[in-house]
N, C-alpha and C positions, 0 to 999 in steps of 0.2 A: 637380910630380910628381902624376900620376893612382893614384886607390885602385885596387889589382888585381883587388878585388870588384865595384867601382864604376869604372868607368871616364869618367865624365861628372863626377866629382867629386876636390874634391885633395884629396891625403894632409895630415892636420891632426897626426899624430903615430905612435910607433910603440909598440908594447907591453914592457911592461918585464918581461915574463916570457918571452916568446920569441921578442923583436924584431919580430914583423910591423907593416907598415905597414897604414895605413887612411885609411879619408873618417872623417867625426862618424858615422855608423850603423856603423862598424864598431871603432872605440874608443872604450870608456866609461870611462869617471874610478873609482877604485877608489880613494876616500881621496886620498893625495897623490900616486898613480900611475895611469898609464893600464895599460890591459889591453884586447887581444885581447879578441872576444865566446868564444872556447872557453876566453882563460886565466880572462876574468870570472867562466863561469858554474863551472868547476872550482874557483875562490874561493870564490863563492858558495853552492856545496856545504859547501864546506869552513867558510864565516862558520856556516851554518845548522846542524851538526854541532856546533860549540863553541856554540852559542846552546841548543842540545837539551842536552846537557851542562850546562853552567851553570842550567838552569829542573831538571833531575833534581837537581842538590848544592844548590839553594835548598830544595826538597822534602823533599829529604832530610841533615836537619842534621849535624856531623859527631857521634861518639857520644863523649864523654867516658870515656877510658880509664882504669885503673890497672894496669900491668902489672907484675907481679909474678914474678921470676926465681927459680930456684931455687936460686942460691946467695944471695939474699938484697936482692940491688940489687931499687930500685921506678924507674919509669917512670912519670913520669904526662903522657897528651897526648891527642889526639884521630887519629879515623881516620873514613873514610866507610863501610868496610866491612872482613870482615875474610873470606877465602875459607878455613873450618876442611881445606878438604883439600889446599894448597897446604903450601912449608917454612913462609913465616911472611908476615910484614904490615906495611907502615909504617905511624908513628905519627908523627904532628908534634906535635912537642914542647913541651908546656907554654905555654913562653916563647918558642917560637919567631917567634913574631912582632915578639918586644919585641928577640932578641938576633940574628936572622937566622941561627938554630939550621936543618940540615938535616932533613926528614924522618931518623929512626931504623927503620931494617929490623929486625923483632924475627922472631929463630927458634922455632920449634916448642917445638924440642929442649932451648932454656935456661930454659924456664918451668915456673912452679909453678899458673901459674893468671893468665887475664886479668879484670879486674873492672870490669863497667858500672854507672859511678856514677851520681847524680843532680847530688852536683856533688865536685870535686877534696878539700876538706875536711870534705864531708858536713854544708856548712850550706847545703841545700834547703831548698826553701820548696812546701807543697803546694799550694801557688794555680798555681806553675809547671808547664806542661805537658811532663813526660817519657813516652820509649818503655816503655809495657805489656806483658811479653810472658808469654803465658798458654801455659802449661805441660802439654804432652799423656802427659808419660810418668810412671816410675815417680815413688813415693816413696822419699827413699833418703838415708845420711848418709854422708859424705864426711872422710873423718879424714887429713889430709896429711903427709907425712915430719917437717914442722916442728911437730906435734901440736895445730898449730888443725883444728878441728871445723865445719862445715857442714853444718845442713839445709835438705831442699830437695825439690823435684821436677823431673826430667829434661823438659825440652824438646821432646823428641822421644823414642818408643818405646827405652827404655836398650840400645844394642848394646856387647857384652863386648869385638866387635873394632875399634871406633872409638878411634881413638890419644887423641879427646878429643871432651869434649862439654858441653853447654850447661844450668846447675844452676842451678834458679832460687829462692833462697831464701826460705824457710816465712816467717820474720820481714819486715813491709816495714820498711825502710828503706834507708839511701843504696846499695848494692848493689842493681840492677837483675837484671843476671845475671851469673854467673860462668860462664866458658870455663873448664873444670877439664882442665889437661892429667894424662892419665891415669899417664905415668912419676913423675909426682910424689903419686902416692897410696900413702899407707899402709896403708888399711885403706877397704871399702865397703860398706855394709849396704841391701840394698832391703828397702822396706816399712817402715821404723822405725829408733828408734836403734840406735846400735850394740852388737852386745852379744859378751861372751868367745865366741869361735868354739871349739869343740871337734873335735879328730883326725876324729870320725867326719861333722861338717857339712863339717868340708876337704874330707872326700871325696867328700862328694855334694854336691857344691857344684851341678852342674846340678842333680840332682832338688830339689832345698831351693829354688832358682827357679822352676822348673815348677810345684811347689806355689802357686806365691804370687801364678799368674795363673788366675785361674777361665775356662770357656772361654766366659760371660757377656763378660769382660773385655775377653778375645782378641776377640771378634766386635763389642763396640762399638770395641775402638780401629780394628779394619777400618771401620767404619761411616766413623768420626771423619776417618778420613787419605782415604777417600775423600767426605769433605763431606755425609755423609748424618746431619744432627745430630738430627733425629729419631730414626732406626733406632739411631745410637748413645746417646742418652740413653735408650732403650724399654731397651736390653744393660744398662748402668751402670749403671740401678734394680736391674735384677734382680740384679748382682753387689754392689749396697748391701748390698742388704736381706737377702742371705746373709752379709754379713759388714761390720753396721753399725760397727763400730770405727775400720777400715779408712778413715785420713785418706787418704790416695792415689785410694781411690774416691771418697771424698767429692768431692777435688778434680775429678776428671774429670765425676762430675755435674755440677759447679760449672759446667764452662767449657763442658761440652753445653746446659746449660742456658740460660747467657749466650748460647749462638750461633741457637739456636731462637728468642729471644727477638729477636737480628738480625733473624734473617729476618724474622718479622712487621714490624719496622720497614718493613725494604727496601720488604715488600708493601704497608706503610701499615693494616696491623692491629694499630692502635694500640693497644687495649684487651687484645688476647690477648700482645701484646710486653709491657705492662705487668704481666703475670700471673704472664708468666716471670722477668722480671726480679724481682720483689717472693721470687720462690722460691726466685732465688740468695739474693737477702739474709737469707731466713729460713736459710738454711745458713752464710753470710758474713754477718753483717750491719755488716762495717766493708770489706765489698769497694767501691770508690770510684769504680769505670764503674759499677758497676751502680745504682750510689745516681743519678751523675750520669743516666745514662737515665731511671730511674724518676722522678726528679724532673722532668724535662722531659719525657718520658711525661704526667703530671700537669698541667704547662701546656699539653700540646697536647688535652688531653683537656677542660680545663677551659674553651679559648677555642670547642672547638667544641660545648660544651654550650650558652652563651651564645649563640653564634650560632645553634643551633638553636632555642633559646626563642623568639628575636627575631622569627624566621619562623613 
């Protein structure tokens, strides 16, 4: 039998995804099956898709969960991501590996609060390397139905109408960040602890937040959310130093500060990155990227003095 492509040559087999016959140029071997050059290369799309997939979830490890329900059950498992504007998320399970447990779909709606740990019993180790995540919004404390307490600073610029959001607390340890869903809060205070609310702050409950952003603030977090870590740290001074108390400022110089000090990295202005860095620590000085840069700041600064002598 003659290939239909090839007509001077014989048909050596047929495809196993859509029957066509062929010569050897127009069936290729596909593992333990032949294929068609169109079913091949539609496989091969398809191999090179799970292969991009597979190098993105190496990259990105899964996040150790604790998930915390509102009547009271815990969860503990991992996830790769979790989309906050979707109903909810699955989580694979603990043990699911050891008991061939299903992924669990957790909803929105039955949580008290999700929590990124560092590890399931909170025996981390700081030589291990977890996810950092530096914090752009308010400062603010978090009092929930079940009268545990949490401080912290918001993630992102704190919005009233987000059903939940992302709290990163004051204190390090094994909590990374907490997912606060908002149905299960009792009580919220921005800028500081929480303190007895009185009839007449219920009432002006906007004005009492407008107060407590200067319009220094408002134009560095503009700055900030559009990448301009200069122009936002030049605002943040200015809103310090009106109201040096003000840990929330602090922190926001902190992390404008940390990111200018990037940049020089990126540009390889190594000595003015070292400058900045040394500025966060004199405000942090147990913050532990900035130590880690500054220290290796410090050996790259030091091999190319050496190298300069030598010359």
């Amino acid at each position: 039998m003659k290939c239909p492509v090839h007509p001077r040559r014989e048909v050596v087999g047929y495809c196993a995804e859509c029957g066509a016959v062929g010569c050897d140029s127009c069936i290729k071997e596909a593992g333990k099956k032949k294929l068609c050059l169109r079913c091949y290369r539609k496989a091969e799309r398809e191999w090179t898709q799970a292969r991009q997939k597979r190098a993105v979830r190496q990259r990105h490890q899964k996040q150790r969960l604790v998930v915390r329900y509102a009547d009271g059950r815990v969860l503990k498992g991992t996830s790769y991501t979790i989309d906050t504007s979707s109903r909810g998320f699955y989580v694979d399970p603990r043990d699911a590996s050891s008991d061939g447990s299903e992924p669990v779909f957790v909803k929105f709606a039955d949580l008290k609060a999700v929590f990124f740990v560092r590890d399931f019993e909170g025996k981390y180790s700081d030589k291990e390397q977890h996810p950092e995540w530096f914090p752009e919004g308010h400062e603010m404390t978090v009092k929930f139905k079940d009268e545990e307490v949490i401080e912290g600073y918001a993630l992102k610029t704190y919005d009233d109408d987000s059903p939940r959001f992302h709290l990163i607390p004051k204190e390090l340890g094994n909590n990374i960040s907490v997912l606060v869903e908002r149905a299960s809060i009792a009580q919220l205070a921005l800028g500081g602890p929480l303190e007895q609310e009185t009839a007449a702050a219920q009432e002006d409950e906007s004005e009492r937040k407008r107060l407590l952003v200067s319009k220094e603030e408002t134009l560095g977090d503009f700055y900030f959310h559009t990448k301009n870590y200069f122009a936002a740290l030049s605002e943040y001074d200015k809103a310090f130093k009106q109201s040096p108390d003000s840990r929330r400022l602090k922190k926001k110089v902190v992390v404008a500060t940390f990111n200018v000090g990037v940049h020089y990295v990126k540009v390889k202005d190594y000595r003015r990155a070292l400058e900045y860095f040394e500025e966060v620590l004199r405000y942090e000085p147990s913050n532990r990227d900035a130590t880690k840069k500054a220290d290796k700041l410090r050996r790259i600064l030091a091999t190319q003095s050496k190298q300069e002598a030598k010359v």
